[in-house]
C-alpha positions as CSV (number, residue, x, y, z in Angstrom):
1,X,68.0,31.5,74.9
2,X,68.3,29.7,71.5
3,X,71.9,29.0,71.6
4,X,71.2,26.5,74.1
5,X,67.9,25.3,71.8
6,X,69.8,25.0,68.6
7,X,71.2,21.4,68.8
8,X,68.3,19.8,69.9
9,X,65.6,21.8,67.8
10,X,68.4,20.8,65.1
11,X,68.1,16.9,66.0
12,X,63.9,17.3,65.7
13,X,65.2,17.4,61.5
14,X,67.2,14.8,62.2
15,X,66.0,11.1,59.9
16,X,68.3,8.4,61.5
17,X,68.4,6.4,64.6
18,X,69.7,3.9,66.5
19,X,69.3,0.1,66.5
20,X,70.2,-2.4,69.2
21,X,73.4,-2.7,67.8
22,X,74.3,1.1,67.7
23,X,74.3,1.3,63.9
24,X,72.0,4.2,62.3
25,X,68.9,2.8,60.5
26,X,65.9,4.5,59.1
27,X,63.7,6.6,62.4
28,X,60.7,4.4,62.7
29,X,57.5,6.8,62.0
30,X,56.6,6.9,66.0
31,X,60.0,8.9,66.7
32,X,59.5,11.1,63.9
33,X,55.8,12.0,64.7
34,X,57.5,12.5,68.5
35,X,59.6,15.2,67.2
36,X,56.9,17.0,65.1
37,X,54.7,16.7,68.4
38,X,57.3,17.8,70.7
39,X,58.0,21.3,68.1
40,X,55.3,21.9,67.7
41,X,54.6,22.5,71.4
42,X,57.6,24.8,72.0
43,X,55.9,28.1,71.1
44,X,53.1,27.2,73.7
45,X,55.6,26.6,76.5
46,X,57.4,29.4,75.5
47,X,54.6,32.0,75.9
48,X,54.4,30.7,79.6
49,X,54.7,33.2,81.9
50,X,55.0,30.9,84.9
51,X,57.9,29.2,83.2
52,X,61.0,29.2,84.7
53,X,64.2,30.8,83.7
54,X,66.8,29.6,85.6
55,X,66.3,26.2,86.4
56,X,66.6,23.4,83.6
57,X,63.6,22.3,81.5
58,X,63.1,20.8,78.3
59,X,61.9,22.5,75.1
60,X,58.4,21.7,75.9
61,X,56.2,18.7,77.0
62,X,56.5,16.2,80.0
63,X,59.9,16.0,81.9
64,X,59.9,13.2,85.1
65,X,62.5,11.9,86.8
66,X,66.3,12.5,86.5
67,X,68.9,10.1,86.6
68,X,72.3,9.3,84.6
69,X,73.6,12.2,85.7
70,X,77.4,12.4,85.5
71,X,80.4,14.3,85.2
72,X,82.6,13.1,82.3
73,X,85.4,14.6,79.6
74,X,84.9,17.9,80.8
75,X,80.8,18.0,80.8
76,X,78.2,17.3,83.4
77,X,75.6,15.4,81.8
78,X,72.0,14.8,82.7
79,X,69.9,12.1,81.7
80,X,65.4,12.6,82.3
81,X,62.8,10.0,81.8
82,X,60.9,12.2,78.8
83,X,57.1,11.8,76.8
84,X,57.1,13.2,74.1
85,X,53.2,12.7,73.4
86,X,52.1,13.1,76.8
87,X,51.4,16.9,76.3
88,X,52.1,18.3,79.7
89,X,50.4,14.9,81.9
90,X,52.4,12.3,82.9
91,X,51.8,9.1,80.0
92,X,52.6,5.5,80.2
93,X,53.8,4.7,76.8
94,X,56.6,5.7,74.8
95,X,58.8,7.1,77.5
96,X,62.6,8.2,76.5
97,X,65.6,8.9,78.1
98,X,66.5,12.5,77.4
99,X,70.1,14.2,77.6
100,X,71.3,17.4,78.0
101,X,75.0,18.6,78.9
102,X,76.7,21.8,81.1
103,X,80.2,23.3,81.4
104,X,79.4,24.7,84.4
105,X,76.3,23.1,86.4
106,X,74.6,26.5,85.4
107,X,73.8,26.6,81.9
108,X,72.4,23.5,79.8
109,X,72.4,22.5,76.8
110,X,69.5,20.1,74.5
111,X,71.1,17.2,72.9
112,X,69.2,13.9,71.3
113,X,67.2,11.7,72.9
114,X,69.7,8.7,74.3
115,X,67.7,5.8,74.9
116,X,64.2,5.3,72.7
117,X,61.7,1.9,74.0
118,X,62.3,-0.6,71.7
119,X,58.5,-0.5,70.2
120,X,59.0,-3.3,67.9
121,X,60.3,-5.4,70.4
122,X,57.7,-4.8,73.1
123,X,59.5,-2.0,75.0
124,X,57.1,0.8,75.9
125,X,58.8,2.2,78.3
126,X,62.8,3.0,79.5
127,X,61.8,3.5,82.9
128,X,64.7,5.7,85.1
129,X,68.1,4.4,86.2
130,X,71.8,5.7,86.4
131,X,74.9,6.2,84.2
132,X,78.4,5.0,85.7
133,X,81.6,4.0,84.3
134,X,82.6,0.5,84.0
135,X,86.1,-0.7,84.9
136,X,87.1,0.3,81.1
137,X,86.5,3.4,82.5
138,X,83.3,3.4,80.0
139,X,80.1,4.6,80.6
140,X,77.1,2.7,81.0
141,X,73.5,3.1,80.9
142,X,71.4,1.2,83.4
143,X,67.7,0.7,83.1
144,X,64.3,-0.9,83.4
145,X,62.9,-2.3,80.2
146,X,59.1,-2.0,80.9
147,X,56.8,-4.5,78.7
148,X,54.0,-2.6,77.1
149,X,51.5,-4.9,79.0
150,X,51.4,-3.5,82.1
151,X,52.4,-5.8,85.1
152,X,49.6,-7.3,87.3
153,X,50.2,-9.6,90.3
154,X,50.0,-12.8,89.0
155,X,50.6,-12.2,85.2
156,X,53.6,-11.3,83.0
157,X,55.5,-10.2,82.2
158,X,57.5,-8.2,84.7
159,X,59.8,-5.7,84.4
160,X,63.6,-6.4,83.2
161,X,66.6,-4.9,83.5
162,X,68.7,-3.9,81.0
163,X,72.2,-2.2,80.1
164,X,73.6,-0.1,77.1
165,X,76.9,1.1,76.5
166,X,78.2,4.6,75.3
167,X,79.3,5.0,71.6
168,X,80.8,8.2,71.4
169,X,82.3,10.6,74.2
170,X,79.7,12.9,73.8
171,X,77.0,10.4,75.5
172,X,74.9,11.1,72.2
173,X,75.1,7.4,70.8
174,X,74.2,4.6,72.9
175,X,73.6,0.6,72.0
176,X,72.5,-1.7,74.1
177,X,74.6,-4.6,75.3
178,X,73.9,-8.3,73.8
179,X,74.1,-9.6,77.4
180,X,70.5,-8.3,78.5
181,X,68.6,-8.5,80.3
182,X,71.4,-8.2,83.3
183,X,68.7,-9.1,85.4
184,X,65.1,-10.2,85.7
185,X,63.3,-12.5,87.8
186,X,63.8,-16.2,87.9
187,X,67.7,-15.0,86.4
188,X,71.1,-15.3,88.0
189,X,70.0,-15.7,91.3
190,X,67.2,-13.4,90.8
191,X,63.7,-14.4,92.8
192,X,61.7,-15.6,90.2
193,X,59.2,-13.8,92.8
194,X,60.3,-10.7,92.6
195,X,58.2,-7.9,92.5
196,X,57.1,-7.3,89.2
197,X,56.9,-3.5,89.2
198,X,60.5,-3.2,90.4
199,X,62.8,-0.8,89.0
200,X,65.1,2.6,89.0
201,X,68.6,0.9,88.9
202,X,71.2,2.3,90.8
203,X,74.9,1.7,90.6
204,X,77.3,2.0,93.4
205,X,81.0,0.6,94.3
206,X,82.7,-0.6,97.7
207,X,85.9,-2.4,98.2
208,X,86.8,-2.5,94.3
209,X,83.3,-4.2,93.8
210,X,80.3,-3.6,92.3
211,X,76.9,-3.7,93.1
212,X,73.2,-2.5,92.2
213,X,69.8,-1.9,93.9
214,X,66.8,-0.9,92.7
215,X,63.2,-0.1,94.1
216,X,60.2,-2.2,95.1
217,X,62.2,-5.7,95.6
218,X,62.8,-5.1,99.2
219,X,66.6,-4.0,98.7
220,X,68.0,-6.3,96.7
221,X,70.9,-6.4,95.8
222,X,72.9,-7.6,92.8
223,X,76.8,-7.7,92.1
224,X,78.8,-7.2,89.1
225,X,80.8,-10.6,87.8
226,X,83.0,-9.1,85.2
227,X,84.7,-5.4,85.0
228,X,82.4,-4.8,81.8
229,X,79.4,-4.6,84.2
230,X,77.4,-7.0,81.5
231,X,77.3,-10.2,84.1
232,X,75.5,-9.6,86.9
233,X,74.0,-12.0,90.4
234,X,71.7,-11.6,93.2
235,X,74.2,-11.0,96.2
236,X,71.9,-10.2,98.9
237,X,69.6,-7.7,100.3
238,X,70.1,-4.4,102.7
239,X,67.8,-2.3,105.0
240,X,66.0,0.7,104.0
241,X,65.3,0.8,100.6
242,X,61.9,2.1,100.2
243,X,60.0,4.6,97.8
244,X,61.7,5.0,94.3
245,X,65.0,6.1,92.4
246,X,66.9,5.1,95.7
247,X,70.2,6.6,95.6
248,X,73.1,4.6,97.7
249,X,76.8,6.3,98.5
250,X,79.8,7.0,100.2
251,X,79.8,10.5,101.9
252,X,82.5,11.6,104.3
253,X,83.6,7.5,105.6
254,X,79.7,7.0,106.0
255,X,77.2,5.7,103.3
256,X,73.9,7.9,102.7
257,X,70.3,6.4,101.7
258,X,68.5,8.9,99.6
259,X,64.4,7.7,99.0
260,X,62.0,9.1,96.9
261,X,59.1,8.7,99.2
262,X,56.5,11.3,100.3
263,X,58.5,13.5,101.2
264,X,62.2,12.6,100.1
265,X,64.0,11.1,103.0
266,X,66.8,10.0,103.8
267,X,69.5,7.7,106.2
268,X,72.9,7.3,107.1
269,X,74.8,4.3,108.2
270,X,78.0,1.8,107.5
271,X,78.0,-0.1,104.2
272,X,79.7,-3.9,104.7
273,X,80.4,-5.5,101.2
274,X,81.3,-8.6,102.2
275,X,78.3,-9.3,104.8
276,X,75.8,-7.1,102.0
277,X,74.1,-5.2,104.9
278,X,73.5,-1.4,105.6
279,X,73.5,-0.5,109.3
280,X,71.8,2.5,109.8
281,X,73.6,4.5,112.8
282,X,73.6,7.8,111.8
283,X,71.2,11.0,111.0
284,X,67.7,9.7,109.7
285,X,65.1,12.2,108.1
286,X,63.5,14.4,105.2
287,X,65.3,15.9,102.6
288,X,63.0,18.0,100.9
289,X,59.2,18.7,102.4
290,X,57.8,19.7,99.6
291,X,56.6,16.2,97.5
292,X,53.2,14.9,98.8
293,X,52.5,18.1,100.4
294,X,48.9,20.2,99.4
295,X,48.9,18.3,95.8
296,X,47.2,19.9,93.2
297,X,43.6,18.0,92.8
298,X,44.6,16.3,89.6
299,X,47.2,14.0,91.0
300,X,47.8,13.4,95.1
301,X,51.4,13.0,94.7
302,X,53.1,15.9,92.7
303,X,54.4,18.6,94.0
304,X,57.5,19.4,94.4
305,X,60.9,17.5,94.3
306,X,61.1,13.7,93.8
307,X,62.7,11.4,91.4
308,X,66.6,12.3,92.6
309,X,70.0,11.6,91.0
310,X,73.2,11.9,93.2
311,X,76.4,11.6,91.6
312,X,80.3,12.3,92.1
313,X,82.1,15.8,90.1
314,X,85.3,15.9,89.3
315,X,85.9,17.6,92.4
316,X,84.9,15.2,94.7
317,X,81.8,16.6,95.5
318,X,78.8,14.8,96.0
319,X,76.0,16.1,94.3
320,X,72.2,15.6,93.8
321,X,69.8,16.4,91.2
322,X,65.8,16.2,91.3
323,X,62.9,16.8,89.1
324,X,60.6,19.3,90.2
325,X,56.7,18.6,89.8
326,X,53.0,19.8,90.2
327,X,53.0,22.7,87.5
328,X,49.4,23.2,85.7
329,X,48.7,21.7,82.4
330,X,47.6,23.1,79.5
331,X,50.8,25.2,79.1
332,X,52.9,22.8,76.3
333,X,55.4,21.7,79.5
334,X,55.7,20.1,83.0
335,X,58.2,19.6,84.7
336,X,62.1,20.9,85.8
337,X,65.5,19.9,87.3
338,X,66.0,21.4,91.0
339,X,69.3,23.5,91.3
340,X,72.2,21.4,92.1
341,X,72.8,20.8,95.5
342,X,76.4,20.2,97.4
343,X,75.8,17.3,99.9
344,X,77.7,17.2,103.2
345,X,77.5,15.5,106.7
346,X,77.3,17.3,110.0
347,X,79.2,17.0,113.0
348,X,76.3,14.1,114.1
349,X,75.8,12.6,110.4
350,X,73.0,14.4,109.3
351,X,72.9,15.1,106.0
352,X,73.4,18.9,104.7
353,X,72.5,20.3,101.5
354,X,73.6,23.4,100.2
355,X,73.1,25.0,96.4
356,X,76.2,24.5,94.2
357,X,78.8,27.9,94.3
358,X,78.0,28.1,90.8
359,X,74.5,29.8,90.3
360,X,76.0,32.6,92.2
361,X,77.6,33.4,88.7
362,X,73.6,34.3,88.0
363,X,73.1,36.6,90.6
364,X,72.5,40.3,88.5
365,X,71.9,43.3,91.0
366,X,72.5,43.2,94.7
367,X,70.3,44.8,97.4
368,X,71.7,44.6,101.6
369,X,69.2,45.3,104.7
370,X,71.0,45.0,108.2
371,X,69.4,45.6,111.2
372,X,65.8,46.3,110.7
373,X,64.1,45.6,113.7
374,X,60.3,44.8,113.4
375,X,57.8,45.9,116.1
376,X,54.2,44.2,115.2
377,X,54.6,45.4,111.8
378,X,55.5,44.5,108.0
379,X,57.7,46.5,105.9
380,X,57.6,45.9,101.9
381,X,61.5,45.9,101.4
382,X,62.1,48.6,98.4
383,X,63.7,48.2,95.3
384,X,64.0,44.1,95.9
385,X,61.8,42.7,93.3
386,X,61.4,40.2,91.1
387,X,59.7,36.9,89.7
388,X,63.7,35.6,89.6
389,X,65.1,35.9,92.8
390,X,68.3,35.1,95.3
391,X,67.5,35.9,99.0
392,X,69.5,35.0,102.1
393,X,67.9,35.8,104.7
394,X,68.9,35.9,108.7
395,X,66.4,36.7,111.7
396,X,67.8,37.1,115.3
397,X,65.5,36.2,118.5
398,X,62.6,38.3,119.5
399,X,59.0,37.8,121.4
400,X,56.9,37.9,118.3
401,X,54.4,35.0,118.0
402,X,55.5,34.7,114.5
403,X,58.0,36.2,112.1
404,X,58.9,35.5,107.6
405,X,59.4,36.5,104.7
406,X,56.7,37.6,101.9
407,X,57.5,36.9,98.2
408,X,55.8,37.8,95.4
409,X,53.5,39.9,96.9
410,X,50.7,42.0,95.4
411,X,51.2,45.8,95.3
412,X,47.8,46.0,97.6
413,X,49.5,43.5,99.8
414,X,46.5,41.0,99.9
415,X,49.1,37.9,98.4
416,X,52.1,36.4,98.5
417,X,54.3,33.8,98.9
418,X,54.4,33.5,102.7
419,X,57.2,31.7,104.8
420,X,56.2,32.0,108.5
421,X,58.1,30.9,111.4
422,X,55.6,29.9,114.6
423,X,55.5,27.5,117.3
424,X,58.5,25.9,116.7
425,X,57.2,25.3,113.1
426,X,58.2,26.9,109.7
427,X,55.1,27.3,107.3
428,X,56.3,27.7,104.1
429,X,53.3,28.3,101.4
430,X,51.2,25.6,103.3
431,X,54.2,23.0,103.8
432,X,55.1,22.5,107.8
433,X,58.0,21.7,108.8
434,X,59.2,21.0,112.2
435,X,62.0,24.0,112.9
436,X,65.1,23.9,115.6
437,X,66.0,27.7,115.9
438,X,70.1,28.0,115.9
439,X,71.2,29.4,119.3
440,X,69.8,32.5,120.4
441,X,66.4,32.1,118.2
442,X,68.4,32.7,114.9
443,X,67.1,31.4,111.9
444,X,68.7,31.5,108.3
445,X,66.6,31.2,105.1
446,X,68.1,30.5,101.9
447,X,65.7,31.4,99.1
448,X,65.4,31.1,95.3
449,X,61.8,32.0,93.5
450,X,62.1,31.4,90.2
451,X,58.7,32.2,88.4
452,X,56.2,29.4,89.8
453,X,59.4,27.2,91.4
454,X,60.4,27.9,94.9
455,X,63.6,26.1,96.5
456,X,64.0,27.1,100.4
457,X,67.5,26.2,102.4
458,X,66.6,25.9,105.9
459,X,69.4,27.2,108.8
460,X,72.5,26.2,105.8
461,X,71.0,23.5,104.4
462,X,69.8,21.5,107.5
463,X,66.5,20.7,105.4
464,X,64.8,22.2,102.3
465,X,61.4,22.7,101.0
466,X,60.2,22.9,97.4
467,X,57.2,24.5,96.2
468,X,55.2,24.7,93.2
469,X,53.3,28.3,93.0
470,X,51.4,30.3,91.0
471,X,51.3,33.8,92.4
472,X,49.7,37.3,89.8
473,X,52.2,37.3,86.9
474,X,52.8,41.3,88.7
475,X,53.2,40.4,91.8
476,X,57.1,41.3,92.5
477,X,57.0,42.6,95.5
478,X,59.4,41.4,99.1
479,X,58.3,42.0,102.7
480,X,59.5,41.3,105.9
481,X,56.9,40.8,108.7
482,X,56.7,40.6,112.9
483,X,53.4,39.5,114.3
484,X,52.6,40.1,118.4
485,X,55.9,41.5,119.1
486,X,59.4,42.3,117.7
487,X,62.1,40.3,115.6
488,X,64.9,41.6,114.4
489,X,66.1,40.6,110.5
490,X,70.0,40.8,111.3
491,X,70.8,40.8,107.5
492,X,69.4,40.1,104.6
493,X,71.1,40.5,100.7
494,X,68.9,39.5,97.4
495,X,69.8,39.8,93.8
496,X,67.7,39.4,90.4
497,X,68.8,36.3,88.9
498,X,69.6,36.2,85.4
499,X,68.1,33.3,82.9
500,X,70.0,30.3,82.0
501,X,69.0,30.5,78.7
């Protein structure tokens, strides 16, 4: 694991850091007691059972959302709003943008923090936002400078939004432009009313133009005056645009919506550029069940995936990124990136999502079941165990009153991880979601358990659910079960996955 540690555990030592301007000046003391505190919490995390292997997480402390992710020079690159001093709890002040990089969209590697709040200046926060290229073909970070006053209706100041500009190809070095704020209230057209709480950039192109949103200002929109992206105006607003992180772009002749709202959602429509509307004609719905869903007591709203990044691979593909939430504190982390997921339209413009080919490069030994028909019963499925896990399952029609899968079960069989099928409904750990069997009462169940995270494809990719759970560290075990009748699970293949790091 430490091959992929040693650059950033090699930037804790590091002395230097970056001004306004992009020069190297002397790390104030906050940044340098930020890397002590975040070492010294890496032998904590690391004795964390729970943790997981295969999905990315930093070295320790609080991860949040993820944005800037993009594919460039050969490297997919992910950006994370990141506390150092939080511990594993979410804190207000001193959030960074964090980096990391991947060859493959499998295996990560740590590099230095990107963006640091400008402390001196008032900056206690660089809230989330997105990476593009400008029409240099540069990349560009975009984000929400948060004043270390918290906003209050009525009182300033609010939230800006601000712009830096790669210095090196490696995304490592970053200075921010001399032109910010690019936008703030009362500013280039801006509504000096504007919500003061709005934020999460995100950067999209139509018809050789460019344009921004961001949440909590009702949609607005704002357009890019020059091809340097440093000159922007309010051009309008468009429908939708609710929650946080929105994420706006062209899919298949279309243009998809993605919310972070409770749970993820999302919509699909027609884009016009000139008239700067969104009309919303095609599939409408959840993404992901899992956020909002039986919250741990601490805090009502985190569990599960939120706080998503879709960008474009040199491929073509369209691809989105979440952070993954809810984990218990008191562990020296909180917090991980959701496998990548291949996004797709169906035949009536619904959205599909489908985990990238990739991680199949992780899959270590293979088990098959065809066949097994289930009369009222459950059968622990030898030899398929594991706390890191690939299943696909498929389940033809039967009369049972209810039919699933059991993961992570006890070796006495009183827990698991339960996905149950029922009434139309699919239960999975305590989320519901509504369910439309496939023709002749087939269901499909793509599933990865990784330690306490759980990521469920439902019928290829229709929906999803994400889960945060904390089964016995030795519970391993995999059933299949029938309840009040028969089902028959027509196939079923799961390998051991193998650790990213």
């Amino acid at each position: 694991m430490f091959k992929y540690l040693t650059r950033f555990v090699l930037a804790l030592t590091v002395v230097a850091t970056l001004v306004t301007d992009g020069s190297l000046a002397e790390e104030p003391k906050w940044v340098k007691r930020a890397r002590r505190t975040v070492k010294a919490a890496i032998p904590l995390a690391e004795k964390d059972a729970s943790r997981p292997v295969y999905h990315f997480r930093p070295p320790s402390q609080w991860m949040n959302d993820i944005y800037g992710a993009i594919h460039y020079k050969g490297y997919y690159h992910i950006f994370y709003q990141y506390n150092p001093f939080s511990g594993d709890r979410w804190g207000y002040n001193y959030s960074l943008w964090a980096h990391a990089r991947s060859k493959d969209l499998v295996h990560w590697e740590n590099l230095d923090w990107a963006l640091l709040p400008m402390v001196e200046r008032g900056e206690t926060r660089c809230n989330s936002g997105c990476v593009t290229l400008d029409g240099n073909g540069r990349p560009m970070i975009f984000y929400t400078f948060v004043h270390a006053k918290r906003y209050a209706p009525g009182r300033t100041p609010k939230r800006e939004q601000w712009a830096a500009i790669a210095c090196d190809e490696d995304l490592i070095r970053w200075k921010r432009i001399k032109e910010n704020p690019i936008m703030a209230a009362g500013v280039s057209g801006v509504p000096a009313d504007v919500h003061g709480g709005w934020s999460d950039p995100f950067v999209f192109k139509s018809d050789g133009r460019t344009f921004v949103t961001y949440k909590s200002c009702g949609g607005l929109v704002g357009e890019a005056q020059n091809k340097e992206l440093t000159k922007w105006k309010y051009a309008g607003k468009i429908d939708g645009v609710s929650g946080e992180c929105p994420n706006f772009f062209p899919l298949q002749g279309k243009w998809v919506l993605i919310r972070s709202t409770h749970p993820l959602s999302y919509i699909v429509g027609d884009f016009d550029a000139k008239a700067i509307s969104f009309e919303k004609n095609g599939g409408a719905g959840t993404v992901d069940y899992g956020f909002g869903k039986n919250p741990p007591k601490d805090r009502s709203w985190t569990r599960g995936l939120y706080g998503t990044n879709a960008f474009t691979d040199k491929d073509g593909r369209r691809i989105l990124v979440g952070w993954i939430c809810g984990f218990k504190p008191k562990r020296g982390w909180n917090g991980c990136m959701s496998l990548p997921r291949v996004l797709t339209l169906d035949k009536a413009n619904r959205l599909i999502q489908t985990p990238a080919p990739e991680l199949k490069k992780l899959r270590g030994k293979h088990h098959e079941i065809k066949g097994l028909k289930l009369e009222s019963e459950a059968q622990l499925l030898k030899d398929i165990e594991g706390d890191a896990l690939e299943i696909i399952a498929q389940f033809a029609g039967g009369d049972a009153d209810a039919f699933g899968l059991r993961l992570r079960q006890s070796e006495d069989g009183k827990s698991a991880i339960t996905i149950r099928c029922a009434d139309g409904k699919l239960n999975v750990a305590g989320t519901v979601v509504p369910l439309a069997l496939n023709d002749a009462g087939k269901l499909k169940l793509h599933v990865f358990i990784d330690r306490s995270v759980l990521e469920v494809f439902i019928n290829d990719g229709r929906t999803s659910v994400t889960r945060v759970e904390y089964p016995g560290d030795k519970d391993l075990g995999v059933s299949v079960f029938a309840e009040n009748g028969s089902v028959t699970l027509k196939s079923l293949d799961a390998w051991n996955m193998k650790s990213i790091w």
